[in-house]
N, C-alpha and C positions, 0 to 999 in steps of 0.2 A: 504494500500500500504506500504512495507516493506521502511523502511529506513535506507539506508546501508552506511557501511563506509569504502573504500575501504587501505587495507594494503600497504606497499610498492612493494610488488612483483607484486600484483594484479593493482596499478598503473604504473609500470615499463610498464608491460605486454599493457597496454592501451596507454601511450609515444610511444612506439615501434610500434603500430599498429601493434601488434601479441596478443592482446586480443582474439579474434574472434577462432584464432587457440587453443590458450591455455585453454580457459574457454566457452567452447562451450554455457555452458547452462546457464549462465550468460550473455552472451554478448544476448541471447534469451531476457532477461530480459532489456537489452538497447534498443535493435529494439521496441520493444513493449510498452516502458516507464513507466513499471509495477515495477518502484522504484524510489527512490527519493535518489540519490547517492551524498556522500561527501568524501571531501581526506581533511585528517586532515594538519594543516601547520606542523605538527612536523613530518609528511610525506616530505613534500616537504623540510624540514629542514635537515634529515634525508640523504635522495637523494642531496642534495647541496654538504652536509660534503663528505659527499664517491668521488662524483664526484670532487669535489675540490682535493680532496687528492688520484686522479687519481685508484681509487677503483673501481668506479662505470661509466660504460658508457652507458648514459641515452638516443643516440639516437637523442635528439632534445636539443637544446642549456636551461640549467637552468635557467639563464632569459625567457625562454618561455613558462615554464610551468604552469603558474597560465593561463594566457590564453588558454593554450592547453588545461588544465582541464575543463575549464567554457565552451571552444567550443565544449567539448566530454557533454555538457547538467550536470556538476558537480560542485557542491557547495563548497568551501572550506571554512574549519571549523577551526574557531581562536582557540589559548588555552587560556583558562581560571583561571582564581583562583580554582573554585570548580573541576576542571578536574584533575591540578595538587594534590591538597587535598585530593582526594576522596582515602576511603581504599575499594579496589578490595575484594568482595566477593564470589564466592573462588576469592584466591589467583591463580594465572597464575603460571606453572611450567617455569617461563622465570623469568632470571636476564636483560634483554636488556630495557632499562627506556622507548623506543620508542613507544615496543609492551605493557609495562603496563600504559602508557598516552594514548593509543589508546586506548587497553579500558573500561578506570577510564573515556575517552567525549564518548563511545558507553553508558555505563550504566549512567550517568550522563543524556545527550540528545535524550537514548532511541532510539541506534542506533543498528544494531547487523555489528560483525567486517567480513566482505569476506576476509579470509584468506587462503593458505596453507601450514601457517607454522605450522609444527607436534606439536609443544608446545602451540599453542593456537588453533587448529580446534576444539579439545575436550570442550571449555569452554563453558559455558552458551550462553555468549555473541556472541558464533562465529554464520554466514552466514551459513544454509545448505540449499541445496535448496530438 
């Protein structure tokens, strides 16, 4: 069973209850519980900052979303010493600290990253189905 780590758009998309619409063949994979899904805190850290600095409108109130996560059946994943340490092999064509701590804990805890961001779909690491 795949053990996935969901990005922040791909959490956005599940906040919003527009999962379903946007990622058709993923959200297959929730109905059926044919994965074992986590949202990193530096995701939800991530989504705080934006929406604090009125960037980002996330839909459901920021204090709610560690429970909304765990109600949608999703584990959230602390950061680590060896997460922040680890050197990415390849290297991610991304300067953004979020998406390469995402995933320096995917190959660290043996997770692969559900993305669709164009700079990281190509990686090793990333989700295809």
């Amino acid at each position: 069973m795949p053990r996935l780590l969901l990005d922040t758009y791909v959490l956005l998309a599940l906040l919003r209850q527009d999962f379903e619409r946007q990622f058709p063949a993923i959200s297959n994979y929730f109905r059926l519980g044919q994965f074992t899904g986590f949202v990193s805190v530096a995701t939800l850290w991530e989504i705080a900052i934006k929406s604090r600095l009125g960037k980002l409108d996330v839909g459901v109130p920021v204090s709610d979303m560690p429970s909304n996560v765990r109600s949608g059946g999703l584990e959230i994943l602390g950061i680590e010493v060896a997460h922040v340490l680890h050197t990415l092999d390849p290297e991610p064509p991304t300067r953004d600290p979020f998406d390469r701590l995402l995933l320096a804990q995917c190959h660290v805890e043996g997770l692969m990253l559900v993305t669709v961001d164009r700079a990281l779909v190509d990686h090793p690491l990333a989700f295809r189905l």
